[in-house]
N, C-alpha and C positions, 0 to 999 in steps of 0.2 A: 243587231246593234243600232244605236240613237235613236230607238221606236220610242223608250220613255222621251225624251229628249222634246221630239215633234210633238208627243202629245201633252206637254205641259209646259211649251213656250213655241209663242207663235211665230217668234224670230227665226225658229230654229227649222219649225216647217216650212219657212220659206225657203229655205236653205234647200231643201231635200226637194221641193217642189222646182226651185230653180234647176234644180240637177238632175229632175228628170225632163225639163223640157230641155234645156240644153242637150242632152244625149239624143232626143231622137229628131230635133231640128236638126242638129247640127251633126248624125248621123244618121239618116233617113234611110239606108237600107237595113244595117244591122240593129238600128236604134229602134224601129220597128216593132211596136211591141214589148219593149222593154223597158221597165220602172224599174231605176234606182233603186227609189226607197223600197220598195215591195223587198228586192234583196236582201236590201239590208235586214228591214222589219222581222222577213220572215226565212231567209233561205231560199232552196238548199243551202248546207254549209258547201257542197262539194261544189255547187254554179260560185258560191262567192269568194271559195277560192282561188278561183282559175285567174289569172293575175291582169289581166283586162278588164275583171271586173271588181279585185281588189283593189287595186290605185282606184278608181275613184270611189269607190263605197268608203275608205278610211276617209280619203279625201274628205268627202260630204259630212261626215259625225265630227269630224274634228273642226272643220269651218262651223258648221250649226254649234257644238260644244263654246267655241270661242265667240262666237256671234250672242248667246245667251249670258253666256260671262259678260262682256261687253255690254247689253242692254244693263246690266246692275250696276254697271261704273265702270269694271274693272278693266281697262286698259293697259296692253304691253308697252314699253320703254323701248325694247329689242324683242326678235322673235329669227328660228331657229328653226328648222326644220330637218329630221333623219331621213336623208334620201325622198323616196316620194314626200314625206313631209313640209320639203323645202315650199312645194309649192302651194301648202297649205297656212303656210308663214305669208307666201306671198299672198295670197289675198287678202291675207288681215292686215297686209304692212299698203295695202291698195294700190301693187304693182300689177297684178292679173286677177280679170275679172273672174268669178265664182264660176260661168258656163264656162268660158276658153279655156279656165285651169282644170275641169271635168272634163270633157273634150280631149283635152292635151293627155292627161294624164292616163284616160281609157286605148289612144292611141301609144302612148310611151308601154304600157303594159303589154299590147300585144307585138309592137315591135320588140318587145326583148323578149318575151316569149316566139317570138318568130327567129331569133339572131342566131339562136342554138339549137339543133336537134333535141330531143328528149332523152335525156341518157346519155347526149354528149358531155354535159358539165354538171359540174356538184358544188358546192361549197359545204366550208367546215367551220368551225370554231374553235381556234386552240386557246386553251384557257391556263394562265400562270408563266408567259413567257415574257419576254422582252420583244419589241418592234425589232431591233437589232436580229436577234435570235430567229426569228420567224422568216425575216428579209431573206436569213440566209438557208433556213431550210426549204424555201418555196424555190430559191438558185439550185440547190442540188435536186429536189425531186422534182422540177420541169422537165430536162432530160427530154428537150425541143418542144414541150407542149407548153401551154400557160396556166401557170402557178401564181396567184399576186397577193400581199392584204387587199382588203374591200371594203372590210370595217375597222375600223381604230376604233372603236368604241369606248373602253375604258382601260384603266392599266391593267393589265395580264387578262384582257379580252378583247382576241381580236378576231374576225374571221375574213377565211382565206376563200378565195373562188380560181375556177377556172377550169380545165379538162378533167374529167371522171378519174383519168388515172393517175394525174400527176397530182391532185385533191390529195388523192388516198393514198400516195406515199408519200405526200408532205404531213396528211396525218398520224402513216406510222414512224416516220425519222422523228416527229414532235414529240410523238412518246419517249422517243429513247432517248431527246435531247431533256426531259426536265418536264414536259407540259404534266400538268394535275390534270387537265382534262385536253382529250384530242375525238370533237365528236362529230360528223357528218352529219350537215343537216337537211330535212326533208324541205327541199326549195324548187321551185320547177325550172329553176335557169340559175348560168351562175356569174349574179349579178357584180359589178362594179368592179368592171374587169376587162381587158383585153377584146376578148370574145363579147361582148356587148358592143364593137365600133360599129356592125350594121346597122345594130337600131340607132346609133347615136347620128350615124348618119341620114336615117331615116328621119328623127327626131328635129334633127337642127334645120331637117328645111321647113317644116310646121313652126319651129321656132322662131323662124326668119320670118315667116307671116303673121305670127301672134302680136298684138296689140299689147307692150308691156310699157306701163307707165314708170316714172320716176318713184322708188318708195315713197312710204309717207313715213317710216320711223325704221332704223337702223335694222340691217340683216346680218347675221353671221353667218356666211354662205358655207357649201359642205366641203366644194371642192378645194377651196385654200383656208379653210378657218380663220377667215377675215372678216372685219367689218365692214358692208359697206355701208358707208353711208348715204343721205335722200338725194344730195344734190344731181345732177347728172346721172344718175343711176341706172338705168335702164338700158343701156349697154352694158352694162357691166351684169347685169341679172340675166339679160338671154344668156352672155360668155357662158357663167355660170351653170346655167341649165345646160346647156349641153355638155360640158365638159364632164359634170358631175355622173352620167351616165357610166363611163367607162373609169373614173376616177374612183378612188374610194374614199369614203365619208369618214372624215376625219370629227369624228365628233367629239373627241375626247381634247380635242385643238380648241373645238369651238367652242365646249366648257368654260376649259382655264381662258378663253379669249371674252369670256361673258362676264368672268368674274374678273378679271384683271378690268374690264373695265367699268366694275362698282357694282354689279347684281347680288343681289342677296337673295333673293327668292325667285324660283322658276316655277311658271305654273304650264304642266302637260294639260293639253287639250286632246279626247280622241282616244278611242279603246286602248284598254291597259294602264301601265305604269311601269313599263321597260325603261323607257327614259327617266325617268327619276331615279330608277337604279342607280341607271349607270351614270349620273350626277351627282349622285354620293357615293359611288365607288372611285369619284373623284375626287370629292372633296367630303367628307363625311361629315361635315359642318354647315355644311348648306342646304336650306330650308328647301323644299321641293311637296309642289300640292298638285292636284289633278281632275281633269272635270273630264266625267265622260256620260253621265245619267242627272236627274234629277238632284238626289241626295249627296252628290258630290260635290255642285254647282254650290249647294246650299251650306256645303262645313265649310266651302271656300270662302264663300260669302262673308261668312259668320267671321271667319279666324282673321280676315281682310277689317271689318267691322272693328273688329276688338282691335 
């Protein structure tokens, strides 16, 4: 992923080039030998998995994606980011820099991969219930362990995290409450939850040392699906980032909170088009476009033009 990208805008290689020298300055033992972009360009699929080196490998295609948009004109009003994404809003909104936010985010990934055993926690997806509904089946199938939402994602999608066993009897009570779909997903930790407070405490003292400036243009952050705005800002974005670790990403808040306050078009930056989904499983009227390669930058371009 974003090999087209580098190779047919120079903005965008600098992006990947910045991100590999940030990793191995600015981790000289593990950093050692290891190029970003190579990952990304070429694989393994199974090395760019491992969630140390997926936070920032999305990280880097989505900043290079928005950074090439950006050289054509097209500039955000607001910007939003889905969990790790937050802090790929943040460097376009020029609150963290592009190495500290690769850096941050390769350490965020293995401290949450370190907070839980392998096989201690799962998450799931129950798909056609109510927030209500779900609150209460994660209350009776904890049964002392942790049960929580993680994702709001859209309406009648949310997913759940938290211990291996209490996952999978809050996914079979979901069944027999209603849910159309109750599906365990293949994740290596189970994020945005309880069981994430060691990395988040790990997290927040590199947070506390991170250089984060006052935005340059409004955020809608994940953990309270608020605006914030540029003035003083920067306290309020470290709170932010830490919180959002063990918090769960209210994104279906941050939506209705984008359009309440006058968006009409969202553009995903960065592998996929999940987000767009579930932007119009919010609101099924709202214009949603996406840049992740070459030919995509370019319909964007174009439909922007017209």
């Amino acid at each position: 992923m974003g090999r087209e990208l580098a190779e047919n805008f120079a903005v965008a290689r600098r992006v990947f080039d910045e991100a590999d020298r940030a990793l191995v300055e600015g981790e000289p033992t593990e950093g050692r030998g290891f190029q970003l972009s190579r990952l990304c360009f070429e694989g393994p699929a199974e090395e760019l998995q491992l969630t140390a080196n997926t936070q920032p490998a999305i990280l880097a295609v989505s900043v290079a994606a928005a950074e090439a948009l950006g050289e054509k004109g097209v500039r955000a009003d607001y910007v939003a980011g889905h969990s790790l994404g937050e802090y790929s809003a943040l460097v376009m909104a020029g609150a963290i820099s592009l190495a500290d936010a690769v850096r941050t985010v390769r350490r965020r990934g293995r401290y949450m991969q370190e907070a839980v055993p392998a096989g201690v926690g799962a998450m799931a997806a129950l798909l056609g219930m109510e927030l209500a509904a779900i609150e209460d089946v994660c209350r009776q199938a904890a049964q002392g362990e942790v049960v929580s939402p993680a994702n709001l994602n859209s309406p009648g999608q949310v997913v759940i995290a938290g211990h291996r066993g209490a996952v999978g009897r809050a996914v079979d009570l979901a069944k027999t409450r209603g849910a159309k779909r109750a599906i365990l997903l293949n994740v290596s930790a189970p994020f945005h939850c309880a069981l994430m407070q060691p990395a988040q405490d790990r997290l927040a003292q590199d947070l506390d040392r991170l250089a984060i400036r006052d935005l340059g243009i409004p955020l809608v952050n994940n953990a309270d699906a608020q605006v914030v705005t540029p003035a003083n800002s920067a306290a309020a974005v470290r709170d932010g980032l830490k919180r959002q670790v063990t918090s769960p990403v209210r994104w279906e808040e941050s939506m209705r909170r984008l359009l309440e306050e006058g968006v009409e078009l969202f553009i995903e930056v960065g592998p996929g088009k999940v987000l767009s989904g579930l932007a119009r499983q919010v609101n099924r009227q709202v214009e949603c476009l996406h840049v992740e390669d070459a030919a995509s930058l370019g319909e964007v371009v174009t439909r922007l033009g017209k």
